[in-house]
LUMNULUM-531494 format. One record per residue: residue in one letter; z, y, x of N, C-alpha, C in turn. Coordinates in steps of 0.05 Angstrom, whole numbers, plus 5000, padded with zeros to 4 digits. Atoms other than C-alpha are relative to their C-alpha. Layout:
N
AZYXZYXZYX
...
***
This chain:
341
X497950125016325527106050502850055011
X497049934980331027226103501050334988
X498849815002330927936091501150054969
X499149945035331327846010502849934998
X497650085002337327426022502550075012
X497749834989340827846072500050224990
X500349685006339528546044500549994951
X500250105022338628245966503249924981
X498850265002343127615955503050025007
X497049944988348827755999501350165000
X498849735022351128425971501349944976
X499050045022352028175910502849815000
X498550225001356627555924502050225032
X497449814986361228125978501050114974
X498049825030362328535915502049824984
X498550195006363827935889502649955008
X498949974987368027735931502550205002
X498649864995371928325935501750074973
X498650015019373328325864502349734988
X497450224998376227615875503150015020
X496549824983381227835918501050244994
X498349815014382828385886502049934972
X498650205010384527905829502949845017
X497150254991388427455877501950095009
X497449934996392327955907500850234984
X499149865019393628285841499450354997
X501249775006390628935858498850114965
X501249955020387528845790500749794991
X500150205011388928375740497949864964
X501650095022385127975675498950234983
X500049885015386728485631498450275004
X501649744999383429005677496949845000
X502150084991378328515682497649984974
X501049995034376728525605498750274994
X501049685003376329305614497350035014
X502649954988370529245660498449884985
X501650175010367128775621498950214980
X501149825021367429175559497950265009
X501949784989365229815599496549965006
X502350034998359529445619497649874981
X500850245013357228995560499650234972
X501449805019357429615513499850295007
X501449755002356230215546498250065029
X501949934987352930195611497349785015
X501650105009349329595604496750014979
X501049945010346529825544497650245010
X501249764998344630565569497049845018
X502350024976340830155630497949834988
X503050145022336029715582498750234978
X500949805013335330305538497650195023
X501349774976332830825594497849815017
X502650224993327830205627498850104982
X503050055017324230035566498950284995
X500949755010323330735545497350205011
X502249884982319330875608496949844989
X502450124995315030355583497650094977
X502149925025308330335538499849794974
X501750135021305429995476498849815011
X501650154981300729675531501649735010
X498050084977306929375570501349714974
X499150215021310229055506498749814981
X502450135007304428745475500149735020
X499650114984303928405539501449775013
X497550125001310728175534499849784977
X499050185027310927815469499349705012
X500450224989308327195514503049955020
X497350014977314227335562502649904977
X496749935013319527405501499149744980
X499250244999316626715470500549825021
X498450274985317326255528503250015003
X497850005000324126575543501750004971
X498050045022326326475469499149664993
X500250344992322725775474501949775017
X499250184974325525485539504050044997
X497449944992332525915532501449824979
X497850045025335225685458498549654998
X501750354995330624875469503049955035
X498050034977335624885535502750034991
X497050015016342125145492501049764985
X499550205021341424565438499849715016
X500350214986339624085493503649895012
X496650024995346724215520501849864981
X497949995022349824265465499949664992
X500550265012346723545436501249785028
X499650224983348123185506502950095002
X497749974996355223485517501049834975
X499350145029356123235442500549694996
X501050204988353322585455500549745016
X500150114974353822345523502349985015
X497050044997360722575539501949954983
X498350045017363622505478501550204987
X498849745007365923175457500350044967
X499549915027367723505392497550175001
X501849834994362123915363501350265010
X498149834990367324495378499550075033
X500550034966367524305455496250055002
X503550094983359524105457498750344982
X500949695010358724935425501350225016
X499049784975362425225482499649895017
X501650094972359024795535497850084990
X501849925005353024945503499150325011
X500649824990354025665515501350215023
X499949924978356625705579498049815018
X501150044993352025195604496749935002
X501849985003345925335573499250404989
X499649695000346726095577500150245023
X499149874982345526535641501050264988
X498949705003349527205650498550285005
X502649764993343427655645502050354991
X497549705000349128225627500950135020
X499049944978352228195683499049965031
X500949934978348428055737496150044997
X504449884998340728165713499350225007
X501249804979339628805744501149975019
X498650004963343928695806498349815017
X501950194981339228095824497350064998
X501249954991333728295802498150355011
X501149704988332629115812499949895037
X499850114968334628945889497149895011
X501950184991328628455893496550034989
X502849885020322428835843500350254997
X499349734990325429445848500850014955
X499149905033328029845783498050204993
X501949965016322129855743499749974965
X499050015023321029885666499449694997
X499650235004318229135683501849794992
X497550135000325528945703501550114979
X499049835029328629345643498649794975
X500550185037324628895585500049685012
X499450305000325728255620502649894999
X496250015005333628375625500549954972
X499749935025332328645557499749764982
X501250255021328228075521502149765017
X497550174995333327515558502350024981
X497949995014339227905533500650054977
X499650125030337227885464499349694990
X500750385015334427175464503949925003
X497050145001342627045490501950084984
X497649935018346927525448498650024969
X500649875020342427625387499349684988
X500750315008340526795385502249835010
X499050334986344026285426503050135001
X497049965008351326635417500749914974
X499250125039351126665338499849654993
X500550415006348525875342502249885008
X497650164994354225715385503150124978
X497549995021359626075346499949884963
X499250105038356625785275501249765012
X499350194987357125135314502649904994
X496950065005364125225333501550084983
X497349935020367225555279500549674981
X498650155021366824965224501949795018
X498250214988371324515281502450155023
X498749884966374425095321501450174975
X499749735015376225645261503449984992
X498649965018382825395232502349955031
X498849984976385025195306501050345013
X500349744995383025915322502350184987
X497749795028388126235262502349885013
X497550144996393825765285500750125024
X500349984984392825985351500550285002
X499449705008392726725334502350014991
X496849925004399626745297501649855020
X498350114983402826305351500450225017
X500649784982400026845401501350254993
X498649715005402527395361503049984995
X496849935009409227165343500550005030
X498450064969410626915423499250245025
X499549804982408327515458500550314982
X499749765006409028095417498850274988
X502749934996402328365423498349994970
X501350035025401128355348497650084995
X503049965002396028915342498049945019
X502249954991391628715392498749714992
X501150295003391827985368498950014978
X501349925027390428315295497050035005
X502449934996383928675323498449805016
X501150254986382028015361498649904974
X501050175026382427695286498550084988
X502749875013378328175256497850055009
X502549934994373128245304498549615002
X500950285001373027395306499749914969
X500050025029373027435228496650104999
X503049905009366227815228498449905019
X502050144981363127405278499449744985
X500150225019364626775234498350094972
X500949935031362427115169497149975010
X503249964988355027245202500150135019
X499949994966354227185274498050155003
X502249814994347527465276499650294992
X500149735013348428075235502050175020
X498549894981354828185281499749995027
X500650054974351527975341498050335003
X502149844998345928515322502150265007
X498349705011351129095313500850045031
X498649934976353629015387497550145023
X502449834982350529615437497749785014
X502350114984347129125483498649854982
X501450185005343328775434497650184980
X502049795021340929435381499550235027
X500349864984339629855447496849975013
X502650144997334429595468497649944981
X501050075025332029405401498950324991
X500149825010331830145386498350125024
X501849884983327630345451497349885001
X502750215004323029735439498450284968
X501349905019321830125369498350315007
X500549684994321130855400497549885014
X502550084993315930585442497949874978
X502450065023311730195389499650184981
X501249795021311330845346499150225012
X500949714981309131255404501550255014
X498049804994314931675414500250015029
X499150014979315031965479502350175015
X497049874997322532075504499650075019
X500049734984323232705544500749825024
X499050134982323832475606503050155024
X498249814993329433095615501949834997
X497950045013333832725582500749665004
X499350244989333732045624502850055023
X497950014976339432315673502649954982
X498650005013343632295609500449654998
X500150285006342731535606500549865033
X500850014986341831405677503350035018
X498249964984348031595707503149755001
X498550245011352331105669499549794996
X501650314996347030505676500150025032
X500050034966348330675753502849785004
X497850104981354830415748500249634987
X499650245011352529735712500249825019
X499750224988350629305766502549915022
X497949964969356729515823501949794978
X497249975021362229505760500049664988
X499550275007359328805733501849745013
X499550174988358828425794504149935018
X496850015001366528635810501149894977
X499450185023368428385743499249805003
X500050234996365527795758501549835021
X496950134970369827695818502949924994
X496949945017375627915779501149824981
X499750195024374527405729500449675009
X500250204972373426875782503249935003
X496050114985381126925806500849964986
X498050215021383226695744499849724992
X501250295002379926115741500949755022
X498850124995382125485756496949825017
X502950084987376525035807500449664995
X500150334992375724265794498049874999
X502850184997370223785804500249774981
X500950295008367023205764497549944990
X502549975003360922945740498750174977
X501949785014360123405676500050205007
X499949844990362023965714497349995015
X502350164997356023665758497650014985
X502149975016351723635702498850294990
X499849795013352824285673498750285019
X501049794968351624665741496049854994
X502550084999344524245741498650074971
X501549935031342324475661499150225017
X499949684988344725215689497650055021
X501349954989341525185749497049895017
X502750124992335724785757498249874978
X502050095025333624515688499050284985
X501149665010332725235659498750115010
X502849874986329525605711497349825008
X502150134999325124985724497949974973
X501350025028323324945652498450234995
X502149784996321025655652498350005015
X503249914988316525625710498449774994
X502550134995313125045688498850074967
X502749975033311825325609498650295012
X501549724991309726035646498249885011
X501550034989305625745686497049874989
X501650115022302025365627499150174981
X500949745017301325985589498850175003
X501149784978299326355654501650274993
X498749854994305526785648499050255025
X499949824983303827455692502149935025
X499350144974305727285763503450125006
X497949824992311427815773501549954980
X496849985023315327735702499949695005
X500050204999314626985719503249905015
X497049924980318627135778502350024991
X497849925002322727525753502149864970
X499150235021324327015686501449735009
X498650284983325526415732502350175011
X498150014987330326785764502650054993
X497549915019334127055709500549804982
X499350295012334226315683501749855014
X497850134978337926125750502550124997
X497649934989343426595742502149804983
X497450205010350526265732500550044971
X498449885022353626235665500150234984
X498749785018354626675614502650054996
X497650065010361226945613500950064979
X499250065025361527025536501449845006
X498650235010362626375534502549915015
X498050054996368226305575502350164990
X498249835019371526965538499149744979
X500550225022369326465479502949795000
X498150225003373525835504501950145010
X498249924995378626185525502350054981
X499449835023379926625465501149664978
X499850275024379225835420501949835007
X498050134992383025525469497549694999
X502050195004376324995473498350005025
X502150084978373224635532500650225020
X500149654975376225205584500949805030
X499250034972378524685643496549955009
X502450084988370724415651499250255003
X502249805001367125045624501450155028
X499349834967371425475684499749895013
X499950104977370224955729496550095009
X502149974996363225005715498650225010
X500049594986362325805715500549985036
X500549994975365425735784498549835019
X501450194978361325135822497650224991
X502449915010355525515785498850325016
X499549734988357026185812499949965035
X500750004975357725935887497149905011
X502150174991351725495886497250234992
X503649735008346526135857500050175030
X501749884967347226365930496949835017
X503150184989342425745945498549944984
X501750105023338925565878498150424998
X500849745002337126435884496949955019
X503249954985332626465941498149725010
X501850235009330325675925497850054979
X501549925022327925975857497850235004
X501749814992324626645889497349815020
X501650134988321226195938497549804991
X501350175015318625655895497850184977
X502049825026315626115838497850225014
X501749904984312126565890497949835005
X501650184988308925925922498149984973
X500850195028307825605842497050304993
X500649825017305426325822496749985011
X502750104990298626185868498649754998
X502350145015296425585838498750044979
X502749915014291225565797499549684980
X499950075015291425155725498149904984
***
C-alpha cells in the first residue's frame, strides 16, 4: 500500500501542485487553463478511451454490461440524491441544488481516470472501458439532467449575464460562441452531450468491437501518442484551475465532500459486491467513484454565475482530501473483494 501511494498517489497531487503555482505565480493563467482543459476533454482524452477499448473483445464487453449498470445505477441514484438534499435540506434554488448536484455527485473521471488508475492496474483495455463506461454515465447522463435542471431557473439569468459580459469587457465574439454553444445544450442536452468527442469516441470503438472489426493494430501509434499527453496535461489543469479558486469551510461544503467521497464509492462497492462485480473492475469502479468533483460543473457555475462560492469550496476540500479517501478506497475494496456473499 505504501508503495501505491508513494510511486501512485503522490505524483499525481506534485503535478498538481505545480500547476497550482504556476497559476499563483501567474506563469499561466485561467484562460490558459481552459486551453488545457479543452485539449484534453476533446482530443486526447478521447483518442485514449478510443485506442483502450479497441484492444478489447466482444468477450470483455459482454462482461461489462454488469459493470456499466451498477455504475449508471449508483452514479445518476447518487446525482439526484444530491441534487434532492441540496434542494431540500439547505434550502437552495432548484438552479443551485443542479450545480451542486453535479459537482457533488459527479467524479472527474476526464481528468484524472487514467492518471489514478493506469498507475495502479496498469494501462490495460480493462482500465480504458471503465474510464469509458463512467465517462459516459457522467457526460452522456448526469450532465444533460443537471443542465435540464438548471436551465428552467438559471436560463434567463444566463442571457442577462451574457450581454452584461459582453457589453463590459469587450469580448463580444467569444461571449457570442459561449451563447451558442449554451443555446444547444439547453435545446437537448443529450443529443449535444452525445456530439462531444469524449462521449461518441468511445461509443464508436464500443461499436467497432461488437461487429468484429479488428483495428490494425499499425495504426494505434496514431491514437496513442496524443492519449499520452492526457493524464500529465489534465492533472496540471487541474492545478491550474485550483489557483483560482477561492477555499472556505462549512457544513455543506462538509457534506458535499462526504456524497463525493465516501457515499459514492461506498455505494458502489457494496451494489458490486451484491452482483459479484469482477474483483479488479470493482476496484477499479470504487475508485473512480472516489475521485474529486467533476470540473464541468464548476465550468457550469461559473459560466451561470450559480452556487460557485460552495461548489469551489467543495472541488477544493474534495481534491485535498482524495490523497486519503484514495488509498482508504484501494485498501478497503481489495480486503471487501475476498469476501464471500
Amino acid at each position: 500500500m505504501w508503495d501505491i501511494i508513494m510511486k501512485d498517489i503522490v505524483p499525481i497531487f506534485v503535478i498538481m501542485l505545480l500547476g497550482f503555482s504556476a497559476g499563483k505565480t501567474k506563469a499561466f493563467n485561467q484562460d490558459n487553463a481552459r486551453s488545457f482543459n479543452k485539449l484534453v476533454l476533446n482530443y486526447a482524452l478521447p483518442a485514449a478511451l478510443f485506442v483502450s477499448i479497441v484492444k478489447a473483445d466482444r468477450h470483455m464487453l459482454f462482461e461489462d454490461i454488469k459493470l456499466t449498470l451498477v455504475s449508471t445505477f449508483v452514479i445518476v441514484g447518487v446525482f439526484m440524491w444530491s441534487f434532492f438534499s441540496c434542494y431540500k435540506f439547505f434550502k437552495h434554488t432548484k438552479g443551485e441544488a443542479a450545480v451542486c448536484a453535479l459537482i457533488a455527485g459527479s467524479p472527474t473521471i476526464g481528468f484524472l481516470g487514467f492518471a489514478v488508475l493506469d498507475p495502479i492496474f496498469g494501462a490495460t483495455a480493462n482500465t480504458g472501458l471503465v474510464v469509458a463506461i463512467v465517462s459516459i454515465v457522467v457526460n452522456a447522463i448526469t450532465i444533460p439532467i443537471g443542465l435540464s435542471l438548471l436551465n428552467p431557473g438559471g436560463a434567463k439569468v444566463q442571457n442577462q449575464l451574457i450581454k452584461d459580459l459582453s457589453t463590459e469587457t469587450g469580448v463580444k465574439k467569444e461571449i457570442d460562441e459561449f451563447e451558442q454553444e449554451m443555446q444547444k445544450l439547453e435545446k437537448n442536452p443529450v443529443i449535444s452531450a452525445l456530439t462531444q468527442p469524449v462521449a461518441w469516441a468511445p461509443i464508436l470503438a464500443v461499436i467497432i468491437v461488437l461487429l468484429g472489426i479488428e483495428f490494425p493494430p499499425i495504426l494505434d501509434p496514431n491514437f496513442e501518442l496524443i492519449s499520452k499527453a492526457n493524464s500529465g496535461v489534465a492533472v496540471f489543469a487541474a492545478g491550474l484551475t485550483l489557483s483560482g479558486l477561492k477555499f472556505e469551510f462549512d457544513l455543506e461544503i462538509i457534506y458535499n465532500t462526504f456524497i463525493k467521497l465516501i457515499l459514492m464509492p461506498g455505494l458502489l462497492l457494496i451494489v458490486g459486491l451484491l452482483v459479484k462485480l469482477d474483483p479488479i473492475h470493482l476496484q477499479m469502479l470504487v475508485l473512480s467513484g472516489a475521485l474529486p468533483p467533476a470540473f464541468s460543473g464548476i465550468i457550469i457555475s461559473s459560466r451561470y454565475q450559480v452556487y460557485v462560492r460552495t461548489g469551489t469550496s467543495s472541488l477544493a476540500v474534495s481534491v485535498l482530501l482524495f490523497m486519503v479517501a484514495a488509498p482508504f478506497w484501494i485498501w478497503i475494496t481489495r480486503m471487501a473483494s475476498t469476501w464471500n456473499f
